[in-house]
N, C-alpha and C positions, 0 to 999 in steps of 0.2 A: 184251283190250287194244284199244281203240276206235283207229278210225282217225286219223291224224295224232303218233300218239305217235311221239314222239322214243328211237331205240334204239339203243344201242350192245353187238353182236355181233361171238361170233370166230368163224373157222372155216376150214375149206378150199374156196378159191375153184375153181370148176371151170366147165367148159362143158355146157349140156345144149340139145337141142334148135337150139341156134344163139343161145340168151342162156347168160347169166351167173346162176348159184347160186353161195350160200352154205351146205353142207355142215357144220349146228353138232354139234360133238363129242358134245353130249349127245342128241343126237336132233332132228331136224325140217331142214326146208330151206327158207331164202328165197331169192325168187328176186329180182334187183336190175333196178332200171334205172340202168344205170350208161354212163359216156360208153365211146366203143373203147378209149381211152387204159389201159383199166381191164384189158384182155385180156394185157398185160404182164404181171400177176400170176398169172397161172392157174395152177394146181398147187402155191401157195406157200400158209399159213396168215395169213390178215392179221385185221385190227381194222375192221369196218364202222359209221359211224357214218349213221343216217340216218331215213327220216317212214316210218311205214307207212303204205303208198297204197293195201293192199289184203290179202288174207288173209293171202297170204303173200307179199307183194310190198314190196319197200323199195324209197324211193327216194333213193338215195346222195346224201349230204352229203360224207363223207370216205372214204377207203377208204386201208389203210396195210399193209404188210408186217409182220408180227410175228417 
C-alpha cells in the first residue's frame, strides 16, 4: 500500500510509549498522529479514517467511537 493512501480502520485505541496506536483485530498496529483531544477515547474500540504517512503510521482525518 504506497504512501498517501487513504484508509479506513477499526480497532482498539490504546496508549504506547507516550503516542497513540491502533490495535486491529486481525493483526497488525498503527501508530496515529492524532490531536490530544483524541486521548479521550483510549481503551474504547473506534473507526479511524485517515493518509498513510509512513509504514505503519496514519495520519488521522477522523477518528470515531464504535
Amino acid at each position: 500500500m504506497p504512501m498517501g493512501t487513504r484508509i479506513e480502520v477499526e480497532g482498539l485505541l490504546l496508549e504506547e510509549n507516550g503516542g497513540l496506536v491502533l490495535d486491529v483485530r486481525d493483526g497488525g498496529t498503527w501508530r496515529l498522529e492524532a490531536g490530544w483531544r483524541t486521548r479521550r477515547l483510549l481503551g474504547r474500540r473506534v473507526r479511524v479514517t485517515g493518509t498513510r504517512d509512513g509504514f505503519d503510521l496514519l495520519a488521522v482525518q477522523t477518528i470515531e467511537p464504535i
